[in-house]
Structures are given as C-alpha cells and as structure tokens.
PDB file of the backbone (N, CA, C, O) and the ligand in Angstrom, with CONECT records:
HET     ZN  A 101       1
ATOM      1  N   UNK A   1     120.433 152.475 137.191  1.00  0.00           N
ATOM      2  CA  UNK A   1     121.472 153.403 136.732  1.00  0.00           C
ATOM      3  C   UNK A   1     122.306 153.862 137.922  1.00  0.00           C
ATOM      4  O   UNK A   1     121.948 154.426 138.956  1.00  0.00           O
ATOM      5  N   UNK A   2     123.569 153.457 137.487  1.00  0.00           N
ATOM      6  CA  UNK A   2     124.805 154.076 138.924  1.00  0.00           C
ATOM      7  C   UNK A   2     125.317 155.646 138.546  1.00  0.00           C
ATOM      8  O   UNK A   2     125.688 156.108 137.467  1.00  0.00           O
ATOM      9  N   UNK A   3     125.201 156.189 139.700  1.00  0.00           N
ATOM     10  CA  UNK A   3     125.766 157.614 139.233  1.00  0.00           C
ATOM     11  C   UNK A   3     126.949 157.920 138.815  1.00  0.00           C
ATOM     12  O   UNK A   3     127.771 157.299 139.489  1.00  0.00           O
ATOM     13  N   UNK A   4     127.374 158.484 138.142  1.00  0.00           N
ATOM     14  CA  UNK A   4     128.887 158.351 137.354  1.00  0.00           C
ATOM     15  C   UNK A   4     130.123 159.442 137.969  1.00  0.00           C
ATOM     16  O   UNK A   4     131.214 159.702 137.463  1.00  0.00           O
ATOM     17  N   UNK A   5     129.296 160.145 139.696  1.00  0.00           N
ATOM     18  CA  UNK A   5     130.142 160.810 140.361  1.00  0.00           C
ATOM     19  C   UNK A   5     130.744 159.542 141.488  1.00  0.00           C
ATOM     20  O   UNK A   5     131.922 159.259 141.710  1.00  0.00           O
ATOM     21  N   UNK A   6     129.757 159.048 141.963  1.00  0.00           N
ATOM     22  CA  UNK A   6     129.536 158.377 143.715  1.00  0.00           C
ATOM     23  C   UNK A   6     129.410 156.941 142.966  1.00  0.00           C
ATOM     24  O   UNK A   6     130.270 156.150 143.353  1.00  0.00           O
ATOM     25  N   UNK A   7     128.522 156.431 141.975  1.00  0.00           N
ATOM     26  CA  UNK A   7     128.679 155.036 142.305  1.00  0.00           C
ATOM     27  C   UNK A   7     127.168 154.532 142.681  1.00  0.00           C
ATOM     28  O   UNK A   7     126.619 153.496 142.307  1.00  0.00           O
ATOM     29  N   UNK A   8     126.621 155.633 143.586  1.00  0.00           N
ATOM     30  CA  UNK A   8     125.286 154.951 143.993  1.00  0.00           C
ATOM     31  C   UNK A   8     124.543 154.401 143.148  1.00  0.00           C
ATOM     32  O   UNK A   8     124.993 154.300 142.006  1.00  0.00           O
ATOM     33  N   UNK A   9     123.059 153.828 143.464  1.00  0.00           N
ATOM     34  CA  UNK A   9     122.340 153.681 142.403  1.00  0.00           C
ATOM     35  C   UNK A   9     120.996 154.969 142.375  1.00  0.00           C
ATOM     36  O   UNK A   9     120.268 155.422 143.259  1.00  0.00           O
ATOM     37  N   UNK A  10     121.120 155.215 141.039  1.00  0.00           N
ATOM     38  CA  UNK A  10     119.949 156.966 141.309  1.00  0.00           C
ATOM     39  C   UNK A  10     118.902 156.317 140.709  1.00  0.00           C
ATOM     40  O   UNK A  10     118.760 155.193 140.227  1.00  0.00           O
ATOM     41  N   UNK A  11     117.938 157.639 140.901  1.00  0.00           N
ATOM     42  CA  UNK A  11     116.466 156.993 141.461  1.00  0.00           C
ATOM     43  C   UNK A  11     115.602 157.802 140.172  1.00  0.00           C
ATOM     44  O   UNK A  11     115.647 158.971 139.788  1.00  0.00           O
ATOM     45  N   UNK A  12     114.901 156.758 139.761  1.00  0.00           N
ATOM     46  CA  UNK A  12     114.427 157.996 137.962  1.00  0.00           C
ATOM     47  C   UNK A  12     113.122 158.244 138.223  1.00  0.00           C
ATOM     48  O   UNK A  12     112.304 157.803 139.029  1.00  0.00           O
ATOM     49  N   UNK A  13     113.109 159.398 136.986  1.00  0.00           N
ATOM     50  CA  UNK A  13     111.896 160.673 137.421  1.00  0.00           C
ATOM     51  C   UNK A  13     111.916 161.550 136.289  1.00  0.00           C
ATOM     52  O   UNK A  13     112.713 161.384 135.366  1.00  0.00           O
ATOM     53  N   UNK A  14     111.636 161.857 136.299  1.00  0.00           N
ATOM     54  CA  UNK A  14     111.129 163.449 135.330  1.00  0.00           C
ATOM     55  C   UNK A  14     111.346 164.909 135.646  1.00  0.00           C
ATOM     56  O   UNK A  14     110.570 165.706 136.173  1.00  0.00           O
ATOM     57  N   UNK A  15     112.446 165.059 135.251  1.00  0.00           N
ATOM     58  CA  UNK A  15     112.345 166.959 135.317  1.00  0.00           C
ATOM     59  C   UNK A  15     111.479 167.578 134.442  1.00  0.00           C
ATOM     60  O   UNK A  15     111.698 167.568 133.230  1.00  0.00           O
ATOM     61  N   UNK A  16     110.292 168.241 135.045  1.00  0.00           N
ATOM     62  CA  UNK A  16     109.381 169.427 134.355  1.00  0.00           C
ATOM     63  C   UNK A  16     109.888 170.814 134.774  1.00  0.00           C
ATOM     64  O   UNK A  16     110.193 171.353 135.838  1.00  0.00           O
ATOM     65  N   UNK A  17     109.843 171.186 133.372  1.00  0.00           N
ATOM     66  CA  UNK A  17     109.863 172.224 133.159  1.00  0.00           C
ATOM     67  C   UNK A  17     109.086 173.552 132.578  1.00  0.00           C
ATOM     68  O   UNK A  17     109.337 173.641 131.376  1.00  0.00           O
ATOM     69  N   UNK A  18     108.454 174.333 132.908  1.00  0.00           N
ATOM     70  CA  UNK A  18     107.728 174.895 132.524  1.00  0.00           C
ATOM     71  C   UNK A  18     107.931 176.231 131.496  1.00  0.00           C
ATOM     72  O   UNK A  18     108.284 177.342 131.890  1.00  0.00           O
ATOM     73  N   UNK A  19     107.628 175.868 130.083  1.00  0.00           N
ATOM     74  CA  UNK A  19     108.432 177.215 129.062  1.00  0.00           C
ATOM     75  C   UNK A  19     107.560 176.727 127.920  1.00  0.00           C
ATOM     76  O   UNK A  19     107.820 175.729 127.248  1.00  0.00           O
ATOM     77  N   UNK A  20     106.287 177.673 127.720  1.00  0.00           N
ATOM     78  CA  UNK A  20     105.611 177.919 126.810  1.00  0.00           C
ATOM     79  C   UNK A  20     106.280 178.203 125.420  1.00  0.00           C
ATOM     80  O   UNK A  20     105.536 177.962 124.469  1.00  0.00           O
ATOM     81  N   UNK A  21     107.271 178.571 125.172  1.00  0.00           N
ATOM     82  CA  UNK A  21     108.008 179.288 123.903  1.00  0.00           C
ATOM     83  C   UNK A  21     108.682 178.637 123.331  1.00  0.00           C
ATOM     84  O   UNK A  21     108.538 177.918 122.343  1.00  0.00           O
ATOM     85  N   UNK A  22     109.469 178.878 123.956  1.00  0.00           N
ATOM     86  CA  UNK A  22     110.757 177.891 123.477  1.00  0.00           C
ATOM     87  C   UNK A  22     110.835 176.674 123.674  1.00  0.00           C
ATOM     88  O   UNK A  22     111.696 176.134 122.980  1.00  0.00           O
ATOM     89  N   UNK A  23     110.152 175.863 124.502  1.00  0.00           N
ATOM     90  CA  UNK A  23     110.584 174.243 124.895  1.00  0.00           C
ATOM     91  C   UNK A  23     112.186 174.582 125.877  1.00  0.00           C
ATOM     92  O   UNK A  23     112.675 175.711 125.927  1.00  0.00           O
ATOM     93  N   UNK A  24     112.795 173.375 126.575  1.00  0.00           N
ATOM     94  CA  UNK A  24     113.840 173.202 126.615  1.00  0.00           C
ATOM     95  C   UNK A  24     115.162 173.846 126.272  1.00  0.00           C
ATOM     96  O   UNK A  24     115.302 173.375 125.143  1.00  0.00           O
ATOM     97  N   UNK A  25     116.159 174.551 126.456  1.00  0.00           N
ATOM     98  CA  UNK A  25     117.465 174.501 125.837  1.00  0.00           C
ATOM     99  C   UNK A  25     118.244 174.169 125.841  1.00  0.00           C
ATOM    100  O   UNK A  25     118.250 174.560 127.008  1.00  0.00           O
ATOM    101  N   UNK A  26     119.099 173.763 125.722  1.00  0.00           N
ATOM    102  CA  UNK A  26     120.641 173.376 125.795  1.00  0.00           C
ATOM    103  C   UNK A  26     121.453 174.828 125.637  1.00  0.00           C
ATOM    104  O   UNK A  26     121.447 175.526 124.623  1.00  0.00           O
ATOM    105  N   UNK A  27     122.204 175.133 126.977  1.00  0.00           N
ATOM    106  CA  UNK A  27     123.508 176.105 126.281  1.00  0.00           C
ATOM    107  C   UNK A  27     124.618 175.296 126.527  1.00  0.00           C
ATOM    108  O   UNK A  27     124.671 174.784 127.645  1.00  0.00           O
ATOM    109  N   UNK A  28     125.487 175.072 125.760  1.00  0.00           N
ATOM    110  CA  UNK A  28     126.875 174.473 125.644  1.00  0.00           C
ATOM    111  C   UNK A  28     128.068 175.237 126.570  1.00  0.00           C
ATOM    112  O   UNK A  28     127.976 176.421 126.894  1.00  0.00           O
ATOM    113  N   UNK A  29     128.985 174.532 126.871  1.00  0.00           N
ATOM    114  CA  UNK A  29     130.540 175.773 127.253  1.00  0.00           C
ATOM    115  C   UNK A  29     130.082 176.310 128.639  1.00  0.00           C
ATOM    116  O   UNK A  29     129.020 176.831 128.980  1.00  0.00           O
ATOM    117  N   UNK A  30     131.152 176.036 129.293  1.00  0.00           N
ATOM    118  CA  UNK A  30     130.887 176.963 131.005  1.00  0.00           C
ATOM    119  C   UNK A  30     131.736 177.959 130.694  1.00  0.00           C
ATOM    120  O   UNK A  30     132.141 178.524 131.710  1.00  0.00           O
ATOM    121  N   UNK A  31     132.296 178.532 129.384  1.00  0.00           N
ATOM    122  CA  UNK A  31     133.133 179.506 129.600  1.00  0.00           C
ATOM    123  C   UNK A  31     133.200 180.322 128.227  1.00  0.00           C
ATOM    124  O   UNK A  31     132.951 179.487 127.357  1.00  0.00           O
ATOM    125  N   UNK A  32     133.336 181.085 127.859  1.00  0.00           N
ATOM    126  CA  UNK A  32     133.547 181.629 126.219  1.00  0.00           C
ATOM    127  C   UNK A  32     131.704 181.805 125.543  1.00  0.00           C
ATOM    128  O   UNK A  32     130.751 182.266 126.170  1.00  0.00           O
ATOM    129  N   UNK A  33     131.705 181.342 124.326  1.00  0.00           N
ATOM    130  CA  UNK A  33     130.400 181.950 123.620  1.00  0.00           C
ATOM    131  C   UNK A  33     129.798 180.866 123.924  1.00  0.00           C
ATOM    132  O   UNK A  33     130.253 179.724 123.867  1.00  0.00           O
ATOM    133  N   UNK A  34     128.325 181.354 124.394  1.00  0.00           N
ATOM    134  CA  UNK A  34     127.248 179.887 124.545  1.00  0.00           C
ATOM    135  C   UNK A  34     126.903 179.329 123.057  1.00  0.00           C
ATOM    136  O   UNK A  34     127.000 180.027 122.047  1.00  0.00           O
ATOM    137  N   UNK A  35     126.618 178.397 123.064  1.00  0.00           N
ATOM    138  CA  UNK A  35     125.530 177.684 122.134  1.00  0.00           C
ATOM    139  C   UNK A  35     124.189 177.560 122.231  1.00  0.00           C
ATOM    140  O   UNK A  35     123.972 176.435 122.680  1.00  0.00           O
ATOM    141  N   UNK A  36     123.239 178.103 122.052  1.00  0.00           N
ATOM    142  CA  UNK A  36     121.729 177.606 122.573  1.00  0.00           C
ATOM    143  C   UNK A  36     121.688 176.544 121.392  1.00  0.00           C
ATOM    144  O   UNK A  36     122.297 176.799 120.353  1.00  0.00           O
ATOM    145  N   UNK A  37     120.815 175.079 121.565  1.00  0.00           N
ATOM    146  CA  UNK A  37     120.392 174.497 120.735  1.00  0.00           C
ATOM    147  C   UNK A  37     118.966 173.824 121.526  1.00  0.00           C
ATOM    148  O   UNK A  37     118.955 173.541 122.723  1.00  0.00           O
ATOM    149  N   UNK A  38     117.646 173.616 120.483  1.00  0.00           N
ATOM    150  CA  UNK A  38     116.095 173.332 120.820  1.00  0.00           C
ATOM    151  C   UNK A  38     116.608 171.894 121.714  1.00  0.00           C
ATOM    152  O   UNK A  38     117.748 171.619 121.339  1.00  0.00           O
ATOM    153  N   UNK A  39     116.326 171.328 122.321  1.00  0.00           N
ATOM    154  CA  UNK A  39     116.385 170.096 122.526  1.00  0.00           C
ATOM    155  C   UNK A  39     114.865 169.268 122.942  1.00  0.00           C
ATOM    156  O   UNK A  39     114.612 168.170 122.446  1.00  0.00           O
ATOM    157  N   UNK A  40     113.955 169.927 123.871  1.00  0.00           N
ATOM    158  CA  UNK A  40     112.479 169.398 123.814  1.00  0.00           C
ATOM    159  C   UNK A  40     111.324 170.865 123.639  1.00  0.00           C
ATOM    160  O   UNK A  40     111.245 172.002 124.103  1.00  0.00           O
ATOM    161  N   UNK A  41     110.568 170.002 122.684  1.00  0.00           N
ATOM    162  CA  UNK A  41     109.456 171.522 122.785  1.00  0.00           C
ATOM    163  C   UNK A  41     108.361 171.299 124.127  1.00  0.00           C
ATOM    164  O   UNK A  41     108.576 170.243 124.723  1.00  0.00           O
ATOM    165  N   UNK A  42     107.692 171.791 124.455  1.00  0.00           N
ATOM    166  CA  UNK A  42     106.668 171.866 124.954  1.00  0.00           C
ATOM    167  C   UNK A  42     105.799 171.169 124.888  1.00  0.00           C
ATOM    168  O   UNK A  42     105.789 170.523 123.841  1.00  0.00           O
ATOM    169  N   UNK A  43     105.001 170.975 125.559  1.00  0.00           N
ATOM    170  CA  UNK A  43     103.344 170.489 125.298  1.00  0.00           C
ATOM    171  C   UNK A  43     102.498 171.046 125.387  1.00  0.00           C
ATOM    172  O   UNK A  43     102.734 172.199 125.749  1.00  0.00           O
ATOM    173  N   UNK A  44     100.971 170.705 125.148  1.00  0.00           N
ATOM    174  CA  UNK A  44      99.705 171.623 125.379  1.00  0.00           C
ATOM    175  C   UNK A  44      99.344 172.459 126.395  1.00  0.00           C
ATOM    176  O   UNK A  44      98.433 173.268 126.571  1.00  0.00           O
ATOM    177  N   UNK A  45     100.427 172.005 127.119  1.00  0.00           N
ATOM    178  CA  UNK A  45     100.268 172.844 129.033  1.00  0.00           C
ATOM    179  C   UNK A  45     101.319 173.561 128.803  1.00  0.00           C
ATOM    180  O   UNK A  45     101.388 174.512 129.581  1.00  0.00           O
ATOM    181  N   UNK A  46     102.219 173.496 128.008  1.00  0.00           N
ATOM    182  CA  UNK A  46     103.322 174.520 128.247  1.00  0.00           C
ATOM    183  C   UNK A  46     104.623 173.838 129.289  1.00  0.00           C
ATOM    184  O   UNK A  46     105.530 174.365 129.933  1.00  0.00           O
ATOM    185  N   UNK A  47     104.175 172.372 129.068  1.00  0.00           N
ATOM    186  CA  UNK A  47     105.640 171.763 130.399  1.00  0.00           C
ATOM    187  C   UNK A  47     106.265 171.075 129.457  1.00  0.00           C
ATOM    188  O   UNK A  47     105.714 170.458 128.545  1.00  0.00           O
ATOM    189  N   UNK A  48     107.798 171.198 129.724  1.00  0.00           N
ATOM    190  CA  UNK A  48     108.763 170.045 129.229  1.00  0.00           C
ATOM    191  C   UNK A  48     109.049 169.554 130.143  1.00  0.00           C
ATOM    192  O   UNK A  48     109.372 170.008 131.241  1.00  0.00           O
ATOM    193  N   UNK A  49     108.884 167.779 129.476  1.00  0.00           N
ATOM    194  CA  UNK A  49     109.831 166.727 130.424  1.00  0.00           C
ATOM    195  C   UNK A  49     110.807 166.103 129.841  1.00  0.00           C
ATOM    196  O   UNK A  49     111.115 165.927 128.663  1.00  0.00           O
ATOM    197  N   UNK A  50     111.281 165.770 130.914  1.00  0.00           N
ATOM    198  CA  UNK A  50     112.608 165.375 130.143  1.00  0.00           C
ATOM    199  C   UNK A  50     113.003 164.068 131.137  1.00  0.00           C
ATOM    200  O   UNK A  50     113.557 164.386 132.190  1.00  0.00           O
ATOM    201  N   UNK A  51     112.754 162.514 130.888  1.00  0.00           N
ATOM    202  CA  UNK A  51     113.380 161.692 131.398  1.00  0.00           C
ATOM    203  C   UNK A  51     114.324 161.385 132.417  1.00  0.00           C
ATOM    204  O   UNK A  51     115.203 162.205 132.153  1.00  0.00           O
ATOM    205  N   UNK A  52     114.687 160.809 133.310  1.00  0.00           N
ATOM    206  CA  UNK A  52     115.843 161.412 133.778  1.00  0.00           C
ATOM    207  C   UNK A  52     116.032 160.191 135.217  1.00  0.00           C
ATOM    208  O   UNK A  52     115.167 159.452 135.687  1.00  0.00           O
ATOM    209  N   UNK A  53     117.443 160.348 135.621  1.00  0.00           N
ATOM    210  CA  UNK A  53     117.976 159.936 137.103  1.00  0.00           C
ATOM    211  C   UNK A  53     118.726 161.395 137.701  1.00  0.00           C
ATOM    212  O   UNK A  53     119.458 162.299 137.299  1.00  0.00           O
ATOM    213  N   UNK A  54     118.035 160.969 138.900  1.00  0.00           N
ATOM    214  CA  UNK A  54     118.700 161.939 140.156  1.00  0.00           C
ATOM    215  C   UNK A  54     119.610 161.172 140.964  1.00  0.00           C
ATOM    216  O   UNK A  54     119.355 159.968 140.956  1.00  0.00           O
ATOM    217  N   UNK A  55     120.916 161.635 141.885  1.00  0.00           N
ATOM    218  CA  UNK A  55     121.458 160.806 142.784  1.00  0.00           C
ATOM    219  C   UNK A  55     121.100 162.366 144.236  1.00  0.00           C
ATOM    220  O   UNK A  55     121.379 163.550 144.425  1.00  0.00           O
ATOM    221  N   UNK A  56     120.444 161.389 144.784  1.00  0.00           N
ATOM    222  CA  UNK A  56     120.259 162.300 146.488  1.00  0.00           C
ATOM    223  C   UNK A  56     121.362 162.324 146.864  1.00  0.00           C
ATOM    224  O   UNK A  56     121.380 163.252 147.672  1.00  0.00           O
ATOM    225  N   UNK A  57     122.645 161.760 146.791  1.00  0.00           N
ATOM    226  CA  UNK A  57     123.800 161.740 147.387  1.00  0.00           C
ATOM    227  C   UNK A  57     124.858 162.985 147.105  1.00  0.00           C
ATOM    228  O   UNK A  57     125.367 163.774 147.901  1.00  0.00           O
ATOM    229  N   UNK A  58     124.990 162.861 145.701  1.00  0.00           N
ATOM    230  CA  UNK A  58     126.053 164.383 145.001  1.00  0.00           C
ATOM    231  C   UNK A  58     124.515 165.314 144.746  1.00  0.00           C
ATOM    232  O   UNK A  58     124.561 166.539 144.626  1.00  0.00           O
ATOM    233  N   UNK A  59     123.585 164.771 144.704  1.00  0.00           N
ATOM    234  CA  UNK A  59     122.347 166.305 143.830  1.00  0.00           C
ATOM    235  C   UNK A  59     122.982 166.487 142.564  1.00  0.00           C
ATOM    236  O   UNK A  59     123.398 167.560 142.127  1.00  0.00           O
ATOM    237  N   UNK A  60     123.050 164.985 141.803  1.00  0.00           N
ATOM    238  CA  UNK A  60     123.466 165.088 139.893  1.00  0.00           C
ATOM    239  C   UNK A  60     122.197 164.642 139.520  1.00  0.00           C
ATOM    240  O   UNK A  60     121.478 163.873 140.160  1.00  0.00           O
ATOM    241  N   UNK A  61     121.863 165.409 137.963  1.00  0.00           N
ATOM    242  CA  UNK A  61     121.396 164.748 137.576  1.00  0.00           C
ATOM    243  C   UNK A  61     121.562 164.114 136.256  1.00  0.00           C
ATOM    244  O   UNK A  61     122.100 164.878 135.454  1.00  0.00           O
ATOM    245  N   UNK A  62     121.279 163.008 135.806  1.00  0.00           N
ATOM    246  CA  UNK A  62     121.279 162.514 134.384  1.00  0.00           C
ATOM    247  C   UNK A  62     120.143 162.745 133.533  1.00  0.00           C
ATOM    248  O   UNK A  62     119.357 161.865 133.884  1.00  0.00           O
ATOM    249  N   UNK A  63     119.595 163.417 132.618  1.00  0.00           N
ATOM    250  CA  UNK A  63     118.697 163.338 131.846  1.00  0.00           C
ATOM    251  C   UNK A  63     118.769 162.994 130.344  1.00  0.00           C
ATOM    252  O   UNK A  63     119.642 163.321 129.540  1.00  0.00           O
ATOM    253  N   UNK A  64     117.714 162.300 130.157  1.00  0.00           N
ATOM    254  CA  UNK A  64     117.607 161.985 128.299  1.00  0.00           C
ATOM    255  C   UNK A  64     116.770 162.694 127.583  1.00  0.00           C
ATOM    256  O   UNK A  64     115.717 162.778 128.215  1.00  0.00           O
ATOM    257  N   UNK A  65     116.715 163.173 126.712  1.00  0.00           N
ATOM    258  CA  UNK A  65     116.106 163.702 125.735  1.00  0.00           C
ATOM    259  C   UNK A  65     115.741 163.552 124.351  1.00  0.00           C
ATOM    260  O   UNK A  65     115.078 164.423 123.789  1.00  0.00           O
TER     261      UNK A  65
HETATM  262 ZN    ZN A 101     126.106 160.465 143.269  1.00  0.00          ZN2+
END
C-alpha cells in the first residue's frame, strides 16, 4: 500500500485501542456538529483493533474497519 500523501510504500499493523464501552468511534466534520457513529466494538480485554497502514514519512495513517 502507497501512501496517498508522499507516495511511499507504508508499513501495516494494527492500531489498539483501549475502550471497554463503547468500542471505537468515528466523529465526522472538522468543523460544525460532530457525528459519532459505532464503528468497532471491543473485545474480551476491552481493546479495539483496527487493521491498518502507517507511513513513517508524513505520520498518516490508513485504517480499515
Ligand atoms: Zn507518506
């Protein structure tokens, strides 16, 4: 996977996250009313993962869900 700022090629992994409650969110909009929507729940430990490429170059990341 090429990063869609730089071009490089990014390097995949897993963002954990740790949120007993809620799982994951999504808020929508950098500006005006948010959106929260569920996007991953949790697991038995209380971590969400979420798929993903990093680029070390910009610090983007891509994740799937
Ligand atoms: Zn990049």
């Amino acid at each position: 996977m090429k990063c869609p700022t730089c071009g490089k090629e990014m390097e995949p992994g897993l963002l954990i996250a740790e949120s007993f409650i809620g799982g994951a969110k999504w808020v929508g909009g950098h500006d005006g009313k948010p959106e929260k929507e569920k996007l991953v729940s949790p697991d038995l430990l209380g971590n969400v993962k979420l798929l993903g490429y990093r680029c070390r170059s910009c610090r983007q990341l891509v994740l799937k869900y």
